[in-house]
N, C-alpha and C positions, 0 to 999 in steps of 0.2 A: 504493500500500500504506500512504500516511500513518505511521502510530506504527509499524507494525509493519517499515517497512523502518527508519525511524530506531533503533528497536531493537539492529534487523540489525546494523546500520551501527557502531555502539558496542560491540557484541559481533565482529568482524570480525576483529581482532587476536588472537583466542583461538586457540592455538595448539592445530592438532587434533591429537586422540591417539589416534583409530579412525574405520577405515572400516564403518561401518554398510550392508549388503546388504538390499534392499529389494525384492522381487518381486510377482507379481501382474496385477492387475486393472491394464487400461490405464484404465480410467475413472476409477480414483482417480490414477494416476500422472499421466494425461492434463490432470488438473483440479488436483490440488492436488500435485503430487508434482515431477515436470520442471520446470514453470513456475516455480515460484518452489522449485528447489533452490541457487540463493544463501544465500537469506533463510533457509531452512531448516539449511546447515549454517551460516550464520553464528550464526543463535539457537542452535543446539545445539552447534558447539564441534565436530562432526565433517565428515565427511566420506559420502557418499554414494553407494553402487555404484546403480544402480537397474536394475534387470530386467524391463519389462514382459510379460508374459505373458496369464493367465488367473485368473483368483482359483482358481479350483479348482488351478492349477499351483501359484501363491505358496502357495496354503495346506500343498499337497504337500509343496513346498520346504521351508515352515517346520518341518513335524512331521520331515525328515527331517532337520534341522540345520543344511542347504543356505541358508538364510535366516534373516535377524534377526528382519525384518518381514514380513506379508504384507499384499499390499493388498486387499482383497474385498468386492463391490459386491452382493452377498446376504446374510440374514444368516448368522451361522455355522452353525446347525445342521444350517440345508437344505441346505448347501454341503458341510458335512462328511458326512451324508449319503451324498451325491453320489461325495467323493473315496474316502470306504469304501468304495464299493460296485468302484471299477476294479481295474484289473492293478496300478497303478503303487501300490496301497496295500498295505503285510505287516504285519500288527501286530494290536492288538485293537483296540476301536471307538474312536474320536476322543473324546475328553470335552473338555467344555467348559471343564472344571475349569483343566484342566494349562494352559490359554492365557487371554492379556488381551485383550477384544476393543474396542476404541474407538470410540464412534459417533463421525461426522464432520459428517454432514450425508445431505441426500437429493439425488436424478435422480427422471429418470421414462424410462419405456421409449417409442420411439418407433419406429412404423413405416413404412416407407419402401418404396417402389415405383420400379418405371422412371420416369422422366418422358413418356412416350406414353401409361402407364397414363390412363385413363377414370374410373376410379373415385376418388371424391372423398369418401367417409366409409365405414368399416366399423362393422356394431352387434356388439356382444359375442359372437354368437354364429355370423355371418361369419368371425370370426376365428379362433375354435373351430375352423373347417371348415377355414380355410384353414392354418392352422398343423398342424391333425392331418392332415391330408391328405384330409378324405373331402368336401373340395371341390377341387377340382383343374383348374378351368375358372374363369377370369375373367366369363365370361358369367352366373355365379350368383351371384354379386355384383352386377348392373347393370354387365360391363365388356361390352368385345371375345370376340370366341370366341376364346381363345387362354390354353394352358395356363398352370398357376402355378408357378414356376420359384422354389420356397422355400430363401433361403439365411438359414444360421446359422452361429452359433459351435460350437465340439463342444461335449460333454456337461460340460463342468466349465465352462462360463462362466454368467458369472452372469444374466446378461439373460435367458438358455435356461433356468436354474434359477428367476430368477423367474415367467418366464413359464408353465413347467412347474405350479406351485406356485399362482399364484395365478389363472389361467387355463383350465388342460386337466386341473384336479384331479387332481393329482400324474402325471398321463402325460406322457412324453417327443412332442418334435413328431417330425412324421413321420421316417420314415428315408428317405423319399426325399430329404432335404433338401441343399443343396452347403454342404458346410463349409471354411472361413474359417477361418484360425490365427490371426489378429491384428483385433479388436473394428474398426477402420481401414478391415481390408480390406472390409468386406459392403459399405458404400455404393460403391467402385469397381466388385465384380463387379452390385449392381445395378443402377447406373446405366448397362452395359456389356450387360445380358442383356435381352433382351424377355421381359415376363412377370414378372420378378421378385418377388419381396414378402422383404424384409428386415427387419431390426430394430437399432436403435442407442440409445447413453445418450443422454438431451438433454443429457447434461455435455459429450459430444462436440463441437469447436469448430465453429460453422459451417461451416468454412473444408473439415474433413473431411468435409461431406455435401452436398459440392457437386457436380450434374448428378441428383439426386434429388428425389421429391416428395414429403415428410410428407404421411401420410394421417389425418385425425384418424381416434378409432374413440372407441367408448361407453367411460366408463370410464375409468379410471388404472391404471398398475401401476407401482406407487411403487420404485423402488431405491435400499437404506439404504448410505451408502460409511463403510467401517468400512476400521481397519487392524488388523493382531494381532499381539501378540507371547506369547513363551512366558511362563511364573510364573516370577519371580526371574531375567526380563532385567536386563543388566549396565547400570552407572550410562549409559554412553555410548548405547546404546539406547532408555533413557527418557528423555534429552534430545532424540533424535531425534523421539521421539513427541509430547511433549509444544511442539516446533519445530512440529509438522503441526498440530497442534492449531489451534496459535495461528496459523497461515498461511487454516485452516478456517474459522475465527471469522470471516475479514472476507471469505475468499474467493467464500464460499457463503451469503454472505447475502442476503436477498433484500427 
């Protein structure tokens, strides 16, 4: 971490005076948030609950008071969107207004398959089939004859809202799909199901997408890692943020 732990290191002593509650997206928590939560309550003087969840959940949390921060790996509106539209929202519509959203950096979406899978590139419009469902056979692809066993995140995660978004032109992917509570869990039950076809961050550590086999496909679909807080968070909060910040600067460079 160079400068930025030596920083840390100097600021160490500062005696905390709150715990800052932090949920959300494991992508962002996974990459710049757990890792280096030392360094982060050192530079900011607090203290750190962290919650990995769902960015659609963190952001839920955040509007409902429940949370400082949220962490979310889409950008806000399409997400907020999203969290409008469920059960777990009562209110009027989300505005962008009332919240600070912080860019961080970028991912990109990656998708992943059994390792028996056959198939070794999809074009844009394979994936179209395969994610809405109206390919449902590995064989129309160039695989095996052998069904597609599509898993995902639920409807508030962000990879599934990008992918929604800038992919299958605002449609949801199939509902046959098997869902996964934790971003973690889909390379496990992929690598675990024949047939499979999943999706993960490339912020994701190697280490999590191991017995799987990235499939490249045509194309990119970029994921923005933002974190958010409310208008007129409290001093201890925006030292948190601005802790992430500076953890981002070196973490996510490329």
């Amino acid at each position: 971490m160079g400068v930025l732990t030596a920083f840390a290191a100097m600021h160490a002593s500062v005696v905390t005076a709150d715990t800052v509650d932090i949920r959300g997206s494991t992508t962002v928590n996974g990459v710049l948030v757990t890792p280096f939560q030392p360094e982060i309550e050192a530079l900011s003087g607090h203290k750190l609950k962290i919650t990995p969840s769902n960015s659609g959940l963190g952001l839920t949390e955040l509007i409902g008071m429940n949370a400082d921060i949220a962490m979310i790996s889409a950008p806000f509106k399409n997400l907020a969107d999203r969290v409008g539209k469920t059960l777990n929202h009562r209110g009027p519509p989300i505005d962008e207004r009332n919240f600070k959203v912080v860019h961080l950096g970028y991912a990109e979406v990656l998708f992943i398959v059994h390792p028996h899978n056959k198939v070794r590139r999809l074009s844009r419009a394979q994936l179209q089939g395969l994610l809405s469902g109206s390919i449902t056979n590995w064989r129309d692809v160039g695989g095996t004859d052998q069904p597609v066993v599509l898993v995902s995140s639920d409807t508030m995660g962000a990879i599934r809202t990008e992918i929604s978004r800038t992919l299958l032109g605002g449609k949801d992917i199939s509902h046959r799909a098997r869902v996964v509570e934790r971003a973690p869990d889909a390379p496990k039950l992929v690598a675990t199901t024949a047939g499979a076809l999943g999706f993960v961050s490339s912020a994701m550590p190697a280490s999590q997408r191991q017995g799987v086999t990235v499939v490249p496909h045509e194309g990119k679909i970029k994921q923005t890692l933002f974190i958010v807080t409310r208008q007129g968070a409290s001093a201890a909060v925006e030292k948190v943020v601005e802790a992430i910040k500076a953890v981002a600067a070196q973490a996510l460079q490329r």
